[in-house]
N, CA, C and O atoms as a printed pandas DataFrame, in Angstrom:
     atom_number atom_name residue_name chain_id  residue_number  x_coord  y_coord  z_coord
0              1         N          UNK        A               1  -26.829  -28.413   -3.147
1              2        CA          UNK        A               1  -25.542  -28.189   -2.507
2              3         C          UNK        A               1  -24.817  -27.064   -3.239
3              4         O          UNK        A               1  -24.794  -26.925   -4.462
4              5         N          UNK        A               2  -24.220  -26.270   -2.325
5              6        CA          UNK        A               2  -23.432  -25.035   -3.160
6              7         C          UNK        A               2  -22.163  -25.433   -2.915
7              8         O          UNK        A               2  -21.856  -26.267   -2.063
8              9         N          UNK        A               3  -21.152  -24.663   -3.887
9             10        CA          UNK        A               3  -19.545  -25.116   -4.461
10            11         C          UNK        A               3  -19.464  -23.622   -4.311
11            12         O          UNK        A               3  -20.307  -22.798   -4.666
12            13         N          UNK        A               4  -17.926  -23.346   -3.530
13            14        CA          UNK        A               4  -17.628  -22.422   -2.949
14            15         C          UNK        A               4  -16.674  -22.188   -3.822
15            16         O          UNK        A               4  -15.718  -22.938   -3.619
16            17         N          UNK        A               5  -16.501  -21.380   -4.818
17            18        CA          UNK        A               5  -15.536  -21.213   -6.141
18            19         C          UNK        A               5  -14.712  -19.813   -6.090
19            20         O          UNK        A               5  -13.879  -19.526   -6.949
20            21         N          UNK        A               6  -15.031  -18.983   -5.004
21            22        CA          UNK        A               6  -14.402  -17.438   -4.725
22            23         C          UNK        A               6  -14.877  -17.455   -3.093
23            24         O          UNK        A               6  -15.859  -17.846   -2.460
24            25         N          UNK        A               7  -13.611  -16.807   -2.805
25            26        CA          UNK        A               7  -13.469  -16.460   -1.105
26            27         C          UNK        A               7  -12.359  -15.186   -1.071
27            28         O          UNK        A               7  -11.587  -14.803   -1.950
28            29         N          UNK        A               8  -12.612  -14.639    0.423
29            30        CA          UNK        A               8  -11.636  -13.606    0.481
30            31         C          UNK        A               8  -10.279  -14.253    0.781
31            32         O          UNK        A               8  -10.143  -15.449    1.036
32            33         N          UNK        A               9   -9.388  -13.444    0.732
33            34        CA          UNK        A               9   -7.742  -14.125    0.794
34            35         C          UNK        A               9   -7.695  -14.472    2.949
35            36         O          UNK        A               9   -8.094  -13.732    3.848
36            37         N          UNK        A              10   -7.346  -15.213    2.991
37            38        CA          UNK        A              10   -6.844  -15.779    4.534
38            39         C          UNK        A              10   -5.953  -14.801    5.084
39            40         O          UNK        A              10   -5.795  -14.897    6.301
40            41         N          UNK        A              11   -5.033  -13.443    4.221
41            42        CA          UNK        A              11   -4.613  -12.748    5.302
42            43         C          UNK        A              11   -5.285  -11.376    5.643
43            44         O          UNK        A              11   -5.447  -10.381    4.937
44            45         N          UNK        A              12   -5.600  -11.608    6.836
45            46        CA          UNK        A              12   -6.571  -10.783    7.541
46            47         C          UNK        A              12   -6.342   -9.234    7.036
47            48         O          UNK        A              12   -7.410   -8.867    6.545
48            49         N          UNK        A              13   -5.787   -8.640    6.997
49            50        CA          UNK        A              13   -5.561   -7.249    6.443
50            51         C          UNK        A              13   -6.120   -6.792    5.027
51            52         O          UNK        A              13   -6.594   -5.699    4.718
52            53         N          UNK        A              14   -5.823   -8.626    3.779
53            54        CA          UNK        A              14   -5.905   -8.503    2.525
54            55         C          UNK        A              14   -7.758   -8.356    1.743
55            56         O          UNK        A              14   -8.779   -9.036    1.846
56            57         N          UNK        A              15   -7.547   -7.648    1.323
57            58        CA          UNK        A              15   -8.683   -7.307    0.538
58            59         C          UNK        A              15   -9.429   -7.934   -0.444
59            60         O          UNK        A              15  -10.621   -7.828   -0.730
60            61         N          UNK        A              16   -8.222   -8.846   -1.085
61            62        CA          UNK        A              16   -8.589   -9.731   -2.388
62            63         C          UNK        A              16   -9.665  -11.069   -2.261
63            64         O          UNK        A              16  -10.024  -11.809   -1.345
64            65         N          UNK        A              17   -9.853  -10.986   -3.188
65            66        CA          UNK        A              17  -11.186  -12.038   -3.838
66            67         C          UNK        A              17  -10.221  -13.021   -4.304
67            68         O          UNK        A              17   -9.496  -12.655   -5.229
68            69         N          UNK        A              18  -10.013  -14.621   -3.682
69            70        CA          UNK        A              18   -9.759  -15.299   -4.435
70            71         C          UNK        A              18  -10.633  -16.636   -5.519
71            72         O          UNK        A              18  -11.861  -16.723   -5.532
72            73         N          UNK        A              19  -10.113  -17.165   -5.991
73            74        CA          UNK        A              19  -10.606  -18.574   -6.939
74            75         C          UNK        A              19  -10.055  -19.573   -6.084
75            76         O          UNK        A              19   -8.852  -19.835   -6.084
76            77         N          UNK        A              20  -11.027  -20.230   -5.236
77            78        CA          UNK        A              20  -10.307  -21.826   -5.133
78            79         C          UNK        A              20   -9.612  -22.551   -5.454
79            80         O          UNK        A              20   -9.050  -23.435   -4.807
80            81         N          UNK        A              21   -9.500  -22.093   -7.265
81            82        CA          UNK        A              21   -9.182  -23.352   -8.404
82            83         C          UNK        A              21   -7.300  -22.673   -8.372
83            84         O          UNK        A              21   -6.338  -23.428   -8.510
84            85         N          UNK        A              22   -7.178  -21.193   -8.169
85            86        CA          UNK        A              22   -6.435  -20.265   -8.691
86            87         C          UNK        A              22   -5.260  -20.165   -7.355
87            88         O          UNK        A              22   -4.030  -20.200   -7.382
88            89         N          UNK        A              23   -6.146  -20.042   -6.312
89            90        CA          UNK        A              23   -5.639  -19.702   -4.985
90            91         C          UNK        A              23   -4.264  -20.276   -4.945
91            92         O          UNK        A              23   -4.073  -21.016   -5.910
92            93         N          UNK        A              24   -3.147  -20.163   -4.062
93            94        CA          UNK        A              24   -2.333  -20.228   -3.049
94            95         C          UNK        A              24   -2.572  -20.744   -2.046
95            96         O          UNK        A              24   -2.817  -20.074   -1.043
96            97         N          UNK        A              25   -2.567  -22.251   -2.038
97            98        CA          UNK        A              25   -3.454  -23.036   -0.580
98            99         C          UNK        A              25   -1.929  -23.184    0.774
99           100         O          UNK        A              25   -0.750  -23.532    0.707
100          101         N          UNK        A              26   -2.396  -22.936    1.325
101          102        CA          UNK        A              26   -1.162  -23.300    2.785
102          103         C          UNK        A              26   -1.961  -24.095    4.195
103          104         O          UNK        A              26   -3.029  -23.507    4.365
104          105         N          UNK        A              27   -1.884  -24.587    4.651
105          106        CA          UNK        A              27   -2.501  -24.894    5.846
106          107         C          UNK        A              27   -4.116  -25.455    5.754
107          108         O          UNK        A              27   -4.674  -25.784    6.801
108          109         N          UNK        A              28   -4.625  -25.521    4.830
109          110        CA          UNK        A              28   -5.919  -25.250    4.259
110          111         C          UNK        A              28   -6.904  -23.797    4.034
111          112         O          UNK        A              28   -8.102  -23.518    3.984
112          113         N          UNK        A              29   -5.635  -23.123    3.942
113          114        CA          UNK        A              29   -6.681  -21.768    3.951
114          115         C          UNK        A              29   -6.067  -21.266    2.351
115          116         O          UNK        A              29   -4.970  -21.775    2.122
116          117         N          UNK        A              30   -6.449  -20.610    1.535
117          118        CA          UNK        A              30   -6.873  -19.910    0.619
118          119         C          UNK        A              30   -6.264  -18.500    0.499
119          120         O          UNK        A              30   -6.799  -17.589    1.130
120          121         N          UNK        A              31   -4.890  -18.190   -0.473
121          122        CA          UNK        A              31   -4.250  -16.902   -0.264
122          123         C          UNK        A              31   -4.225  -16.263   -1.785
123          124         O          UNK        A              31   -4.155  -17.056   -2.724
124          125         N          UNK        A              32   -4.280  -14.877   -2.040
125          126        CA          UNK        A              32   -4.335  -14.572   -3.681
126          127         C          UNK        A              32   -2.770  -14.208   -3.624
127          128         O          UNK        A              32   -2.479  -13.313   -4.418
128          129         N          UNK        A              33   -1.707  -14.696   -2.869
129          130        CA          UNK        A              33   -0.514  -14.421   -2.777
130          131         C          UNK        A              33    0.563  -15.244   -2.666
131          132         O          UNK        A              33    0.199  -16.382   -2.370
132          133         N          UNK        A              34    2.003  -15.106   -2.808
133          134        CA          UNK        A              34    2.887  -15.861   -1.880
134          135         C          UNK        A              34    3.180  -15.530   -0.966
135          136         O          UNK        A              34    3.204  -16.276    0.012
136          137         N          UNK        A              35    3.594  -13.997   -0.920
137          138        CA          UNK        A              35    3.582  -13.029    0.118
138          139         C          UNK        A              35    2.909  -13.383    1.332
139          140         O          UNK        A              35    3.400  -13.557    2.447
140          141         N          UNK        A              36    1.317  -13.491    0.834
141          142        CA          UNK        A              36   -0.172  -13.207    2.280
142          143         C          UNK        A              36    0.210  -14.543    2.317
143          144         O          UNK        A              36    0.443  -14.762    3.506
144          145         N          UNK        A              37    0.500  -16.068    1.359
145          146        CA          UNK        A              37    0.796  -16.846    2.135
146          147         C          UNK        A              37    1.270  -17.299    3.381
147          148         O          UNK        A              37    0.789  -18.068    4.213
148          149         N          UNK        A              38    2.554  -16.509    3.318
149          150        CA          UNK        A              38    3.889  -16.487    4.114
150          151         C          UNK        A              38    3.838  -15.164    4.802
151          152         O          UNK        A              38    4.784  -14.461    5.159
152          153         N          UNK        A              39    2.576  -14.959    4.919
153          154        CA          UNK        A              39    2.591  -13.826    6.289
154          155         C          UNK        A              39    3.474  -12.549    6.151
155          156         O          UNK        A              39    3.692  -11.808    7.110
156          157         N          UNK        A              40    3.955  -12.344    4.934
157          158        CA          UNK        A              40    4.750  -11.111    4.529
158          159         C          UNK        A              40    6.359  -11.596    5.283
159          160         O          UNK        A              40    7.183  -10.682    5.269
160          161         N          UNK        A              41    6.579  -12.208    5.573
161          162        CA          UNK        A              41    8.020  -12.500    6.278
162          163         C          UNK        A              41    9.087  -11.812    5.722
163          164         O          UNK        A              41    9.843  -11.252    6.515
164          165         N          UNK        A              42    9.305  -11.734    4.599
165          166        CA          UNK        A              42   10.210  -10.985    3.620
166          167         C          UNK        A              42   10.031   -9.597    3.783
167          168         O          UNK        A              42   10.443   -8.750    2.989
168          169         N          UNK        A              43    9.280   -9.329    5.045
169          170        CA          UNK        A              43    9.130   -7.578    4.879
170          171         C          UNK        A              43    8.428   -7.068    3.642
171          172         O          UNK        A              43    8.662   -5.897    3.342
172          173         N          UNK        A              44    7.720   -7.664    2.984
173          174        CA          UNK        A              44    6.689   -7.018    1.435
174          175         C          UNK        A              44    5.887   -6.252    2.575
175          176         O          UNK        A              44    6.071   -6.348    3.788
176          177         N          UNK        A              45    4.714   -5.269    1.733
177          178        CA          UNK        A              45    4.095   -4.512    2.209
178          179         C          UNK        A              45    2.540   -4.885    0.707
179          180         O          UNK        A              45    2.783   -5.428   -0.371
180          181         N          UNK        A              46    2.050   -4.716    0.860
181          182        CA          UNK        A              46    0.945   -5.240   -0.134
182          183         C          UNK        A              46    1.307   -6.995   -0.612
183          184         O          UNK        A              46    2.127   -7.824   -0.218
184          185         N          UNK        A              47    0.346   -6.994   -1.528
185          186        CA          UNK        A              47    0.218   -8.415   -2.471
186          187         C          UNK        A              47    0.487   -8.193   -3.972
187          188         O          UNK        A              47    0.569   -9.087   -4.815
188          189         N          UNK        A              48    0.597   -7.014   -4.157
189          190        CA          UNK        A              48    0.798   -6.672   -5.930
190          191         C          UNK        A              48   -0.519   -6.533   -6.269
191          192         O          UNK        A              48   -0.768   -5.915   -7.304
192          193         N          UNK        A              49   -1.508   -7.025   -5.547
193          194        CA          UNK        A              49   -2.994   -6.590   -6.398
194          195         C          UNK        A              49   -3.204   -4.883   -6.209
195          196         O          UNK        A              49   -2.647   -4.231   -5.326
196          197         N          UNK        A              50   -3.960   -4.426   -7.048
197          198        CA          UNK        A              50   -4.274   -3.247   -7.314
198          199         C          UNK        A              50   -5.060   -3.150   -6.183
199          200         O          UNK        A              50   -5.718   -4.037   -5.640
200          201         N          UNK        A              51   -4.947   -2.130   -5.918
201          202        CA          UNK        A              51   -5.726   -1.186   -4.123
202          203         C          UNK        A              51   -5.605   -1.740   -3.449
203          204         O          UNK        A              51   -6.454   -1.370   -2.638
204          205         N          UNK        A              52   -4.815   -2.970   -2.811
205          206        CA          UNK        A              52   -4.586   -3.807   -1.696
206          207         C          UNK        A              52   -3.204   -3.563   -1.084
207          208         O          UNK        A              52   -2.291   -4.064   -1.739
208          209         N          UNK        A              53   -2.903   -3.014   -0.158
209          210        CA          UNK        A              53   -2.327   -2.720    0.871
210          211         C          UNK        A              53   -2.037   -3.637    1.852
211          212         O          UNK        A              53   -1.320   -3.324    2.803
212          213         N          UNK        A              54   -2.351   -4.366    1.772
213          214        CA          UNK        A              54   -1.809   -5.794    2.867
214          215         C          UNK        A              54   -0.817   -5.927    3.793
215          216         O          UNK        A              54    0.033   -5.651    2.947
216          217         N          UNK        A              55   -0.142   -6.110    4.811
217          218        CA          UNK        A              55    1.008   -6.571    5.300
218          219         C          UNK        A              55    1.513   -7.346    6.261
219          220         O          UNK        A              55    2.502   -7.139    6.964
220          221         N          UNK        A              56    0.608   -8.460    6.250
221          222        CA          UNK        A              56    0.298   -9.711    6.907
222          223         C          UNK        A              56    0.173   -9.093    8.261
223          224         O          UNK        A              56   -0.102   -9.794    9.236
């Protein structure tokens, strides 16, 4: 059986690699953000990760 310990972030635009253990869980999906959590609502434009451009 395999253990799924890194996934990409749940918002579709975002680039990032997350940790299961590390992640930002919402809904059951998996975010390297609060931001990509929350769909950028606050008007952010990226996630703060380096080369990721995001904006829900």
């Amino acid at each position: 059986m395999t253990t799924v310990v890194e996934m990409k972030c749940a918002c579709e635009p975002c680039i990032c690699v997350v940790s299961t253990e590390t992640a930002v869980q919402k809904d059951g999906k998996y975010y390297c953000s609060e931001a990509c959590a929350n769909s950028h609502t606050d008007g952010s434009s990226g996630c703060g990760h380096q080369g990721c451009d995001c904006h829900g």
